[in-house]
C-alpha positions as CSV (number, residue, x, y, z in Angstrom):
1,X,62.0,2.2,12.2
2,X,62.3,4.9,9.7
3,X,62.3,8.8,11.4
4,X,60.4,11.4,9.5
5,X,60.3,15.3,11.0
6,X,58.0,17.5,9.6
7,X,58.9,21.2,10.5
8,X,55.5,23.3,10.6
9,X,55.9,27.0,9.8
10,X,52.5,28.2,8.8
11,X,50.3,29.4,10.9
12,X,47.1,27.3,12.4
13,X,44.3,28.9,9.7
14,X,45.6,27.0,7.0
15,X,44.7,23.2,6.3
16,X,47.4,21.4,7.8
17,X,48.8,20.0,4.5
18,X,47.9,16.8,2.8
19,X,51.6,15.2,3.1
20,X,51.6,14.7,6.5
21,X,49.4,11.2,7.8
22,X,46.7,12.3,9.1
23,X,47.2,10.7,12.6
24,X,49.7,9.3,14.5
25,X,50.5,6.6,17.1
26,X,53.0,6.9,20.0
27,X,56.2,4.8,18.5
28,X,55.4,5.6,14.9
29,X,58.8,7.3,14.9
30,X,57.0,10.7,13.0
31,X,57.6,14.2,15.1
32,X,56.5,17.6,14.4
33,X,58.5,20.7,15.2
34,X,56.5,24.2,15.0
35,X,58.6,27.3,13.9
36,X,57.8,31.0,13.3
37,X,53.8,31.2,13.1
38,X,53.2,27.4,13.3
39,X,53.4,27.3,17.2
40,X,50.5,29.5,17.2
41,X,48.6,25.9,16.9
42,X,46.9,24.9,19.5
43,X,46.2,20.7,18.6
44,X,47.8,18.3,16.3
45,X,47.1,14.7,15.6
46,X,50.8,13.5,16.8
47,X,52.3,11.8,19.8
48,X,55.5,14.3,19.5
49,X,55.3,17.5,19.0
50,X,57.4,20.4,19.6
51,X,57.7,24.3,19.8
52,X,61.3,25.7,18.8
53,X,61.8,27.6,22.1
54,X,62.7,31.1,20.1
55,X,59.7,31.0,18.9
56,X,57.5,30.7,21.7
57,X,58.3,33.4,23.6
58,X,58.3,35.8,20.3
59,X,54.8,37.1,21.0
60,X,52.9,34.3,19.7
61,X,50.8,33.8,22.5
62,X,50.6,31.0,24.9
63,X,52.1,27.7,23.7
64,X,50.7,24.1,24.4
65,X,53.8,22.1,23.3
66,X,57.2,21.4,24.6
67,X,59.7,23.5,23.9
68,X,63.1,22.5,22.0
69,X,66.4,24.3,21.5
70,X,68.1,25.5,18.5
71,X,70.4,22.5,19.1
72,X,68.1,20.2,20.0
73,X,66.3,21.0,16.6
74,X,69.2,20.4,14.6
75,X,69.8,16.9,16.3
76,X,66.0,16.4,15.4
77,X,67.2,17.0,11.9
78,X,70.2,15.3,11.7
79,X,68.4,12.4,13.3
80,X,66.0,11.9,10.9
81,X,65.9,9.6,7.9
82,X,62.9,12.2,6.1
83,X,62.7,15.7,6.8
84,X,59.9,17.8,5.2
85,X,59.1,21.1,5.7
86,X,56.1,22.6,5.3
């Protein structure tokens, strides 16, 4: 199964954008990582999502979504087959 990471940056107010599926099942091997204003979101139609840890406690308000390392990012990245980031 093919990995795809999309890496969200842009804050919640903004149309989630039109390359990502619109939904997405549990072993669909598709994960989301939110950076700089994009943990500020509060839902999103995925299985796994994720919060860079830096970013979370930068005064972005309260978080719903696991956090992940720097390093654990980059393996994330490295891990993928598709990275997009938007």
């Amino acid at each position: 199964m093919k990995k795809t990471l999309y890496i969200l940056k842009d804050a919640p107010n903004q149309e989630v954008p039109s390359l990502m599926p619109s939904q997405s099942g549990s072993g669909d091997g598709i994960s989301v990582v939110l950076i700089q204003d994009g943990v500020k979101h509060k839902a999103l139609p995925f299985a796994r999502v994720f919060a860079l840890s830096d970013d979370t406690v930068a005064g972005k308000g309260a978080v719903v979504f696991p956090p992940v390392s720097y390093a654990e990012f980059l393996k994330m990245i490295f891990d993928a087959d598709t990275v997009a980031v938007l």
